[in-house]
C-alpha positions in Angstrom: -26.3 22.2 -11.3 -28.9 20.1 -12.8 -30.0 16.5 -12.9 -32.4 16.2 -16.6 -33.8 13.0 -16.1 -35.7 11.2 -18.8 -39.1 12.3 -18.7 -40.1 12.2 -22.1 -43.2 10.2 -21.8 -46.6 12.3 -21.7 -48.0 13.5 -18.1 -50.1 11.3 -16.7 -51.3 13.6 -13.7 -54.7 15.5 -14.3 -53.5 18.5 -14.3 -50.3 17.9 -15.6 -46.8 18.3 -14.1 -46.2 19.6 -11.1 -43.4 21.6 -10.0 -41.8 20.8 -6.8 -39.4 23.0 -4.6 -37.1 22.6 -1.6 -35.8 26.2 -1.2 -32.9 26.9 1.7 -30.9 30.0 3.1 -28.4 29.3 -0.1 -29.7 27.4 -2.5 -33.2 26.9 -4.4 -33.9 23.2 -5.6 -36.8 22.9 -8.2 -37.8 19.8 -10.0 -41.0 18.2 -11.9 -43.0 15.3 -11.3 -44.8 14.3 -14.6 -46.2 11.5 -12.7 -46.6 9.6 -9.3 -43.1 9.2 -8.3 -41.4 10.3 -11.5 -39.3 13.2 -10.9 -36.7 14.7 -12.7 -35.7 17.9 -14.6 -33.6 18.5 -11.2 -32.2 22.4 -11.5 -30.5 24.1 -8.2 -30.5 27.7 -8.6 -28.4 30.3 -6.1 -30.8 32.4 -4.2 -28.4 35.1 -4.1 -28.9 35.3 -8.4 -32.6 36.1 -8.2 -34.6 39.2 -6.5 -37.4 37.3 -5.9 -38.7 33.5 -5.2 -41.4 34.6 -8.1 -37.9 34.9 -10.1 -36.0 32.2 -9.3 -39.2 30.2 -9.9 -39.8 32.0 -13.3 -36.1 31.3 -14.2 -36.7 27.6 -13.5 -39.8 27.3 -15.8 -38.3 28.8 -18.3 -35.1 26.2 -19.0 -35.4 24.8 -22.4 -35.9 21.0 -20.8 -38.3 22.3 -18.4 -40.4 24.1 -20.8 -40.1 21.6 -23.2 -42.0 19.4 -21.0 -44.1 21.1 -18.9 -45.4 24.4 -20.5 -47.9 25.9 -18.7 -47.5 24.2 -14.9 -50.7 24.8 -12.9 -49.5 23.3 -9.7 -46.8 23.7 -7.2 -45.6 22.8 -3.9 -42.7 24.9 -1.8 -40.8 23.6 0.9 -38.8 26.9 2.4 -36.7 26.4 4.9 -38.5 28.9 7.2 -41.5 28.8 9.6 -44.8 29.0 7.6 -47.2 30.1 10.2 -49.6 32.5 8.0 -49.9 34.1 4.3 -46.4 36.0 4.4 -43.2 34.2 4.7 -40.3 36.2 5.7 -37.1 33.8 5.4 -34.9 33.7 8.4 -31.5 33.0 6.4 -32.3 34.6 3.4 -33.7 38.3 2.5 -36.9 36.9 0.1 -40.5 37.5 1.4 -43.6 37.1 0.1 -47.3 36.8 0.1 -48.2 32.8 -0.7 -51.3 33.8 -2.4 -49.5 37.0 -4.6 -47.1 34.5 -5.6 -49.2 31.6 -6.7 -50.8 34.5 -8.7 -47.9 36.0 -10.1 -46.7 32.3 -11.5 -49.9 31.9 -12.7 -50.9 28.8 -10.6 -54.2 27.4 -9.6 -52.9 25.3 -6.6 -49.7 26.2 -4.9 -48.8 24.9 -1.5 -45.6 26.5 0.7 -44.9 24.8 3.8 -41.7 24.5 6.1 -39.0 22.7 4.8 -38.2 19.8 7.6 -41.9 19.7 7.8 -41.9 18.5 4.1 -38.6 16.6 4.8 -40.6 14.9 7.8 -43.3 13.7 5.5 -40.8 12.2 3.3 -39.1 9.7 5.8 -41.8 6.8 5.0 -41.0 7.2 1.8 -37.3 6.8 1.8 -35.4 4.0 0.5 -33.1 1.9 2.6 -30.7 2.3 0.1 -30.7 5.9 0.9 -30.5 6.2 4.2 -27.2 5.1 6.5 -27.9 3.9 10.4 -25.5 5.3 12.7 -25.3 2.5 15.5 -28.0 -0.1 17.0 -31.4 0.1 17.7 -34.4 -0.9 15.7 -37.3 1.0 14.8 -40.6 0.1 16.2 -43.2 0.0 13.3 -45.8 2.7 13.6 -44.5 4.7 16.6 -43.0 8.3 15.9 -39.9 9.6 14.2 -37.9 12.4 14.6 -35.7 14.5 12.4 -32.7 17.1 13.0 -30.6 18.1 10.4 -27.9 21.2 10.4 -27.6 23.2 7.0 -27.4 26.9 6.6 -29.5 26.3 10.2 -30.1 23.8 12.6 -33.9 22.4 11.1 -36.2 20.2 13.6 -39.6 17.9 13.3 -41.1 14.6 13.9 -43.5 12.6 12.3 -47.0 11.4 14.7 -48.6 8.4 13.4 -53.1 8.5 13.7 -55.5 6.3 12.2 -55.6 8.4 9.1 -52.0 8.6 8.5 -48.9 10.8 9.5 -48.6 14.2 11.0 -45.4 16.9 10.4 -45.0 18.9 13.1 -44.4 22.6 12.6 -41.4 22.8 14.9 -38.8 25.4 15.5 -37.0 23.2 17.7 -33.6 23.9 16.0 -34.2 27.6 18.3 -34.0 25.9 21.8 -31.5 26.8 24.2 -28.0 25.5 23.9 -27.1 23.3 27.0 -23.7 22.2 27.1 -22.7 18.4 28.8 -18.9 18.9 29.8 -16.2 21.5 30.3 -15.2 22.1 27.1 -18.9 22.9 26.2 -19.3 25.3 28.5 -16.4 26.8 27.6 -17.9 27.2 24.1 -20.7 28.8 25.6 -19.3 30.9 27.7 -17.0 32.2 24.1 -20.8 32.2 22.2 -22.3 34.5 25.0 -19.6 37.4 23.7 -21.6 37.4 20.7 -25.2 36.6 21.6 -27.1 37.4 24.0 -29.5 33.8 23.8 -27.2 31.0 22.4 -29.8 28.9 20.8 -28.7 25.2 19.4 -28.7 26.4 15.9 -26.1 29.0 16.6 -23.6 26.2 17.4 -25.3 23.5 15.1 -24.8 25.0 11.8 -22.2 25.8 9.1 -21.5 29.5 10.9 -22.3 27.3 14.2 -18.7 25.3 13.0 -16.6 28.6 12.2 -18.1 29.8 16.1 -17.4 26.2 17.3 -13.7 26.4 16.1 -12.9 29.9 16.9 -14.3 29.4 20.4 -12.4 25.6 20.8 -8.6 28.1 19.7 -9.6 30.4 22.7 -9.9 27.7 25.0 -7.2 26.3 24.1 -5.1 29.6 23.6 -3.9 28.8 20.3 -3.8 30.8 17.2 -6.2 29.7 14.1 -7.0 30.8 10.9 -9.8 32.5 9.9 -12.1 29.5 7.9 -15.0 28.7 7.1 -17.7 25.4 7.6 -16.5 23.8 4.4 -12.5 24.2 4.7 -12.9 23.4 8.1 -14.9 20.4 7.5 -12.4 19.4 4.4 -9.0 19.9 6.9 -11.4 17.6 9.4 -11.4 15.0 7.0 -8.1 15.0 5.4 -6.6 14.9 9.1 -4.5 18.4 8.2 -5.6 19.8 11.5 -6.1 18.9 14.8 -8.2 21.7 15.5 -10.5 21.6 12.7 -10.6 17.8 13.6 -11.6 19.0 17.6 -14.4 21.3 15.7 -16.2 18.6 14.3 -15.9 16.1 16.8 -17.4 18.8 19.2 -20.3 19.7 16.3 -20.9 16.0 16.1 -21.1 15.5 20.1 -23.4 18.6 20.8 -25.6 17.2 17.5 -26.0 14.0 19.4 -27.2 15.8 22.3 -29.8 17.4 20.9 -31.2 14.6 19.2 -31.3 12.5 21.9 -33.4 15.2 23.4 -35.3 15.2 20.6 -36.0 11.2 20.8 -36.9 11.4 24.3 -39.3 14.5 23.8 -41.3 12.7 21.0 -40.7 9.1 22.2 -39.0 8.4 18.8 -38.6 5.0 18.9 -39.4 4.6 15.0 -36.1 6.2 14.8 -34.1 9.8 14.8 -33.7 10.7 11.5 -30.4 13.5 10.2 -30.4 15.3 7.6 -29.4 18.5 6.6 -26.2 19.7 4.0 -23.7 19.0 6.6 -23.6 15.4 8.6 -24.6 13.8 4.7 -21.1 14.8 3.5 -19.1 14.0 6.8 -19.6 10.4 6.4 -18.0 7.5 8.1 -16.2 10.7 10.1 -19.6 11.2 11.7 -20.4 7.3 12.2 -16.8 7.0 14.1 -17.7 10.7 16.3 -19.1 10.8 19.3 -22.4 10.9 18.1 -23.9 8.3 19.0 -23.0 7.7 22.7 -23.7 11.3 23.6 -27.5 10.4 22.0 -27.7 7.4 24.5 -26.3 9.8 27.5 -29.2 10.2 29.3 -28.6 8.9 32.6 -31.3 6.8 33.7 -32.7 6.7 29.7 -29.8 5.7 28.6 -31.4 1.8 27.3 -34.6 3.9 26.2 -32.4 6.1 24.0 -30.2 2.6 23.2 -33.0 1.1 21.3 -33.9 4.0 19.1 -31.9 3.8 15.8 -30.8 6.9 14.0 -30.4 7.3 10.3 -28.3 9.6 8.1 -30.6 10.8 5.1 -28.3 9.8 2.0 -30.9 10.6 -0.9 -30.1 13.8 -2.2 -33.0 15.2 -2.7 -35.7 13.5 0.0 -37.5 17.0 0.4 -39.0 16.3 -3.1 -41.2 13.2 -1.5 -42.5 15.2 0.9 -43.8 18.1 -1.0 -45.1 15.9 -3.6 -47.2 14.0 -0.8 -48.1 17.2 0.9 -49.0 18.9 -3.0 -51.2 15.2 -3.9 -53.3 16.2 -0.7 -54.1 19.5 -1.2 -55.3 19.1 -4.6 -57.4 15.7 -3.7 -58.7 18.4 -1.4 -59.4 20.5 -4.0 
C-alpha cells in the first residue's frame, strides 16, 4: 500500500529529505518529508517480508518514487512500537532486533533517531488537526494542562504528554503492561477464563486484537455457548454488521474495559487537556465505539466521576499522526546537532 504524494518540488531542508518511520508488530510505515510539514511518498511494508528493519528500510529507499526524490537520505527518525530504553531494541510483537547505532551505520545515515512509538504518537497530538480527530462525549480540554494517550493495535500502547516552560514532554510509558482489573461480573469472569492461560493478566492481554479473540472465547464460556474459532478482524466485521450477538458482546466488553483504563489513565496524569485513542483498532470501529460503553465506564470513578466528566476524549482519525511526531522529535535532534 502506498500513498505517492506530489513532492516534486526541490528539498528545502539542509540536509535534504528525511525519512520518517512508524514501525508496529505487523506492519512498517515509511514516508519522506522534503520539507517542514510536507510529507508524502507514504509506503507500508509487511514486517513479516523483510529479515531485518535495515531491510525493510533498504527496500523502502529503494522504490523508484522514493529514490527518485530523495537519493542519498542522511537523516531518519523511527518510531517502533517497543520500549526504547538503551542502544538495542528487541521488539516485543515482532522478532527484529538491533543495535540503533549499527543500523544508522548500515543505512548509511549521519543522524538517525529511534524512539517508542506512542511516545512519538504523544508528541504528535499538538499537532493534530481537528479535522482528524473525533470527540467521543463532553468535556473540554483545558489549554496547557496534560494529555493522555491509549491506543490498542497489535498491543495495548500508553503515554501522555507534560507541558514545561520549554515545551512538551512524551513520557516513556509501558502503561499498556498494568494489571488487568475487572469492574463487574462478567469481567471477572473474563479474568478468571484469562488466568487459564497466563499467569499475570496484564491490560494489553485483553486490550488488543489477540485481547478480542481471548475476550470472545472467554465471554462463550461464560455463557456456555459454542463459538467459532475467529479472529480480531472477523469478529470486529460480524460486530458491526450485527451478524452476531456474541461478537457484538466482544466488543462492547473491549470497548467497556478500554474505558476503564483510560479513565485510570486521566486520573493518574490529571489529563484534563484530554484522553487521546488511537491505535488500529477503536479508528475503524467508529460510531460503534461512540454508542459503546466507553464513555460512562471512563467517568466511573466514584467520587471522580465530575473530574473524569470534564475531560474530553478523542479518537485519532488521521491515518498516519505518528509521522508528526517523529518529524518533531527528528527537527530536535538535529537542531541539537
Amino acid at each position: 500500500m502506498s500513498d505517492s504524494a506530489s513532492l516534486n518540488t526541490p528539498s528545502v531542508f539542509p540536509g535534504g529529505a528525511r525519512l520518517l518511520a512508524d514501525v508496529g508488530g505487523t506492519n512498517a510505515r515509511f514516508a519522506l518529508e522534503t520539507a517542514p510539514g510536507q510529507v508524502g511518498h507514504i509506503h507500508v511494508l509487511a514486517c513479516a517480508d523483510h529479515a531485518t528493519l535495515a531491510d525493510a528500510m533498504r527496500a523502502y529507499l529503494a522504490l523508484p518514487d522514493v529514490a527518485a526524490v530523495a537519493p542519498g537520505i542522511r537523516h531518519g527518525a523511527i518510531a517502533i512500537a517497543n520500549p526504547v530504553t538503551g542502544d538495542v531494541v528487541r521488539m516485543t510483537n515482532h522478532h527484529w532486533e538491533f543495535s540503533i547505532e549499527a543500523l544508522r551505520r548500515d543505512v548509511n545515515f549521519e543522524v538517525l533517531a529511534v524512539v517508542n512509538d506512542f511516545t512519538a504518537l504523544a508528541r504528535s497530538l499538538p499537532h493534530i488537526p481537528a479535522a482528524q480527530k473525533r470527540q467521543v462525549g463532553g468535556g473540554t480540554a483545558v489549554e496547557g494542562a496534560p494529555l493522555g494517550l491509549i491506543g490498542a493495535g497489535t498491543g495495548l500502547g500508553v503515554s501522555g504528554l507534560i507541558p514545561s516552560a520549554s515545551g512538551w514532554t512524551a513520557l516513556l510509558s509501558e502503561g499498556g503492561h498494568v494489571s488487568f482489573a475487572p469492574m463487574d461480573e462478567t469481567e471477572v469472569a473474563i479474568l478468571q477464563f484469562a488466568w487459564k492461560e497466563f499467569e499475570h493478566v496484564s491490560a494489553e492481554r485483553l486490550l488488543s486484537g489477540v485481547g478480542i479473540e481471548l475476550i470472545y472465547r472467554a465471554l462463550a464460556d461464560y455463557r456456555k455457548i459454542d463459538a467459532e474459532v475467529l479472529g480480531a478482524p472477523e469478529i470486529a466485521r460480524r460486530a458491526l454488521d450485527g451478524s452476531c450477538p456474541l461478537c457484538d458482546a466482544t466488543i462492547e466488553a473491549f470497548c467497556t474495559m478500554l474505558g476503564t483504563i483510560a479513565g485510570n489513565l486521566g486520573v493518574t496524569l490529571g489529563a484534563q487537556g484530554g484522553i487521546y485513542i488511537g491505535g488500529g483498532i477503536v479508528p475503524r470501529l467508529g460510531e460503534r465505539f461512540d454508542r459503546s460503553g466507553f464513555r460512562a465506564r471512563f467517568e466511573a470513578k466514584g467520587r471522580f466521576r465530575s473530574y473524569l466528566a470534564a475531560i474530553p476524549t478523542f479518537v485519532i482519525t488521521a491515518e498516519y499522526p505518528a509521522f508528526l511526531g517523529v518529524s518533531a522529535i527528528l527537527a530536535e535532534r538535529l537542531a541539537q546537532a
